[in-house]
N, C-alpha and C positions, 0 to 999 in steps of 0.2 A: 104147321108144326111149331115153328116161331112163336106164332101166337096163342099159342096153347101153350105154350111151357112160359111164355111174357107174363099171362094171366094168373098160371099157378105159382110162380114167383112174387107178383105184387100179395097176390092173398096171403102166403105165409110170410111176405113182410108187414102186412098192416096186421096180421096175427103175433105179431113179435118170436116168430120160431126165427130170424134169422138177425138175431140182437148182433149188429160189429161189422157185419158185409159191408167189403169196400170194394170188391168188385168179382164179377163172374165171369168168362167164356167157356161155353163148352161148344166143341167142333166133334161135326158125325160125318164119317164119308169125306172129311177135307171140308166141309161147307160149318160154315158159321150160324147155328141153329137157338142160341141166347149168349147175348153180352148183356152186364149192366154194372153202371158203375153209382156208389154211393159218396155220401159225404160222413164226414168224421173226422174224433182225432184220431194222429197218429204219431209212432214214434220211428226213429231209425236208431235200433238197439236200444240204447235207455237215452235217448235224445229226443225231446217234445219235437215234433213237424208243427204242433199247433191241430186245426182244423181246415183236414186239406178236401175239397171237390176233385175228388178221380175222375180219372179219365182213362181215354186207350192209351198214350204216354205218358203215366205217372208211376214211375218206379215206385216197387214196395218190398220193402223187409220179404225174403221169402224163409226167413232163421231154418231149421233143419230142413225146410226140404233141399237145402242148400247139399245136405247129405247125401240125399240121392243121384244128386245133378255130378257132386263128386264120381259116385258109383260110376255113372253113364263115363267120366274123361278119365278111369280109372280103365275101363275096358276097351276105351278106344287106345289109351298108351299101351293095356298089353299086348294088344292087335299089332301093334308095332313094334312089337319088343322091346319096351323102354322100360316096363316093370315086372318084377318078377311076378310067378303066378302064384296062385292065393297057398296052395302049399309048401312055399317057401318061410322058411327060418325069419319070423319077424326082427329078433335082436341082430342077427347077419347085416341087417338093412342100416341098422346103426350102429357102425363102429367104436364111433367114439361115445358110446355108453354099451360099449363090450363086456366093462365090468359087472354090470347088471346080471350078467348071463351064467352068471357064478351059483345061483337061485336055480335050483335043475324044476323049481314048477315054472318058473319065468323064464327057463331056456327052451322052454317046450313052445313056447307060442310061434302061432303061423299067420302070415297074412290074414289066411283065412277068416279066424279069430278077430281081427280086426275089421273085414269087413260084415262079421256078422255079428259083432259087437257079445263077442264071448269071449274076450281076454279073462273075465272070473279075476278082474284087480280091482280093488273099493275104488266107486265113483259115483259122487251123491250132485246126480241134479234135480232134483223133486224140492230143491231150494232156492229161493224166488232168483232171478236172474240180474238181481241187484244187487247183491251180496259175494264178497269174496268167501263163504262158507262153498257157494256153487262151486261144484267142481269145475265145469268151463269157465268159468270167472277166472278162479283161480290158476288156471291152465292160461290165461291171455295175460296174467297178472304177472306167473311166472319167469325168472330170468332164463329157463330152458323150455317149452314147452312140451316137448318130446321125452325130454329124460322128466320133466313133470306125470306126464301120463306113464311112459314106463316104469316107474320106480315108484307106482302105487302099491301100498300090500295087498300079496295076494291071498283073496279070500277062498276061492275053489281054484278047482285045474280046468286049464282054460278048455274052452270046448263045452263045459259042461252044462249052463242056462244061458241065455238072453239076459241082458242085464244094458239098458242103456246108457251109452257113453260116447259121448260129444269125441273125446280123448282118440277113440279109433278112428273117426274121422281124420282127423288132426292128423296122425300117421298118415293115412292113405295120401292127404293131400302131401306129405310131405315126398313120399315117394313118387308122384307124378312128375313132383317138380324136380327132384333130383335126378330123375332116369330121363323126363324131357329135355332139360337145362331150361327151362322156362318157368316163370312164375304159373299158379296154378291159373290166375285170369286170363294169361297172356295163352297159354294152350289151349282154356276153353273158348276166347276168340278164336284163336286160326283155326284147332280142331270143330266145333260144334257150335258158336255163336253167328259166325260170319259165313257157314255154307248156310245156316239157317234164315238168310237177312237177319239175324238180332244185333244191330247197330247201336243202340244204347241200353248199356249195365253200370251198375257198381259190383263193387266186391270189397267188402269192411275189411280193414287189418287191423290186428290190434299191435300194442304200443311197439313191439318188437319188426313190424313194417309186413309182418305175414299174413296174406290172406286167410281172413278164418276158412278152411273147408267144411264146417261144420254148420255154418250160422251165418257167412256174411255177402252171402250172394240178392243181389236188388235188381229184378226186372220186372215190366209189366204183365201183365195177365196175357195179355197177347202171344207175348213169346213164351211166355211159360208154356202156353198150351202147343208150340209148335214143339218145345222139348217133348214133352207128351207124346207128340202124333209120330217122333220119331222110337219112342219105345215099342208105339202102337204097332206099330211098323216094324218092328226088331231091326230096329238100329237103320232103316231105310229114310231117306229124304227123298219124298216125288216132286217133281217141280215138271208142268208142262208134259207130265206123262214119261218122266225120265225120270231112272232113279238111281239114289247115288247111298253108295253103302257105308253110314256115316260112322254106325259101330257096331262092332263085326255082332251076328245075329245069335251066334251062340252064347257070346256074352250076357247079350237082351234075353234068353233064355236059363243061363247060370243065376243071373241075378233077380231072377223072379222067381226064382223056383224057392219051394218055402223048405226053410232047414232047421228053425226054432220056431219056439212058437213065445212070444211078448207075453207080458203080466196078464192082458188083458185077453187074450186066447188070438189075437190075429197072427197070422206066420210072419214071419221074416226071412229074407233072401240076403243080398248083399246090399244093407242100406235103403231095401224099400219095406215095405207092407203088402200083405197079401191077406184081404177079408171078403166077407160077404156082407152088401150092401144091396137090400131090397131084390133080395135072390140070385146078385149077381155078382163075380166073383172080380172085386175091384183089385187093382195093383196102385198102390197107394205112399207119395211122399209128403210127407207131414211136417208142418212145424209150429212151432208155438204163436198163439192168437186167432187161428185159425186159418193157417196156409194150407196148402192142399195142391198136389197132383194128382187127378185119379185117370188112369185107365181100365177101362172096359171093352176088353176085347169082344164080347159077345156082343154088342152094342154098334162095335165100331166108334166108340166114343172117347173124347178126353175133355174132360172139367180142369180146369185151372180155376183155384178161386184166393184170394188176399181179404184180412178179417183183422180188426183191430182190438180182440180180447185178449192181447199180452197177461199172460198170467194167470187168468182167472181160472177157476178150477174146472169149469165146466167149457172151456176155450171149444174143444171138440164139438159140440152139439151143433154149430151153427154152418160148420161145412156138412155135417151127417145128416143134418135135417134139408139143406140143400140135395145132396144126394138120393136120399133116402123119400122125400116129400114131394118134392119137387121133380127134378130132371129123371130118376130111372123112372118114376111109374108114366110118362109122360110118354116115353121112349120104349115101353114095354111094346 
């Protein structure tokens, strides 16, 4: 099996479907079934690395899927009653921007809204990520970042479309930390990186010393893929035939479940993706250049893949065509 998905991997790389791949694992069953790691450049945020040779320990930008990995230490702090649940009064959360809540479409918003990125408040990132025009730019640039994202005008009543926004993110991370007492790194260590052996991470802050929750989490592919295997799992970590309930199962079920549907038709849950990929129905976290977490329940599979197309318009194709080309028909 290895080497039948090794071979249809080199052909659609010497085909050029797989322009930026820096690196692949996908695990079936627990067993390690294709790794492969490329060379290229690469950047950390808008920082050249140069031209790096990856490898199984070479951390990488994983920018929004960063969102989802939120999602995942967003359900294990409610399991513990550290954060309110999703229909809870979002401006409640922030007191000291109370006044805000003076706006009866802006007093209406709930967690919820924030983890399905339907707050319905103008938020323009379809603007290169170099630019303080971007809204998350401008959100890292700001001297509040919180009363930045809330005190966007509101363009519809929240609930109403999908609409992407780094900003909700940013919320969620904020309330982990505050209901934890820990920074959002430091919980996803004790909670979720450290029963997983993942011993080495970054997590980007910007100038104000916060971790981005949105964009600035950096690990390998490797561990990417164990996050993976614990969604696979609904929130379970087996280790030795033992297994340990990392985050509570209903969560792993609330947050998959599709409740909007994105610009582009795939669903949305709480900060992941839910589509269909060569007949199969992928649960999907994404980020820009072509990061990727995909689960495939029917499969019993999780792809973890890192891609160096920062920006490019067509960044998507070369995790899709991996998917799509390559690993599920292999795996049919």
């Amino acid at each position: 099996m290895t080497t039948r998905l090794r071979e249809r991997l080199d052909e659609a790389l010497e085909a050029g479907q797989l322009d930026g791949l820096h690196g692949v694992v996908a695990v079936r069953g627990g067993e390690t079934v294709l790794e492969y790691y490329g060379r290229g450049a690469d950047l950390s945020w808008n920082r050249s690395l140069g031209v790096v040779e990856f490898g199984p320990e070479t951390l990488h930008d994983l920018r929004s899927v960063t969102k989802s990995v939120t999602a995942l230490l967003y359900g294990i702090a409610l399991g513990e009653g550290r954060v309110p649940e999703p229909d809870a009064p979002l401006l409640r959360q922030f007191p000291e921007h109370g006044d805000l809540g003076a706006d009866p479409a802006r007093a209406r918003l709930t967690v919820g809204h924030a983890l399905t990125m339907t707050l319905g408040l103008e938020w323009r990132e379809d603007i290169p990520y170099d630019s303080p025009a971007n809204a998350e730019i401008a959100m890292e640039l700001a001297p509040d970042r919180y009363r930045y994202v809330l005190e966007r005008p509101v363009q519809e009543p929240p609930g109403t479309r999908w609409a992407y926004c780094g900003g909700a993110t940013a919320l969620l991370g904020r309330l982990i930390a505050d209901g934890t007492g820990r920074s959002l790194p430091e919980f996803a260590r004790a909670r979720l990186f450290e029963p997983l052996g993942i011993e080495r991470f970054e997590w980007l802050e910007g100038a104000d010393g916060v971790a981005s929750a949105a964009s600035g989490l950096r690990l390998a592919p490797r561990d990417l893929a164990r996050i993976g295997e614990v969604v696979l799992r609904e929130g379970r970590q087996v280790v030795l035939r033992e297994e340990r309930q990392l985050v509570p199962a209903a969560w792993i079920r609330a947050m998959l479940e599709p409740r909007f549907t994105t610009d582009w038709g795939a669903g949305y849950g709480y900060q992941w993706y839910l589509e269909s990929v060569a007949g199969r129905t992928v649960a999907q976290a994404a980020g820009n250049g072509g990061q990727r977490l995909a689960v495939v329940p029917e499969l019993d599979l999780v792809v973890a893949v890192t891609a160096g197309n920062y920006d490019h318009p067509e960044q998507w194709r070369t995790p899709f065509n991996l998917l799509d080309q390559v690993i599920l028909p292999a795996l049919a």
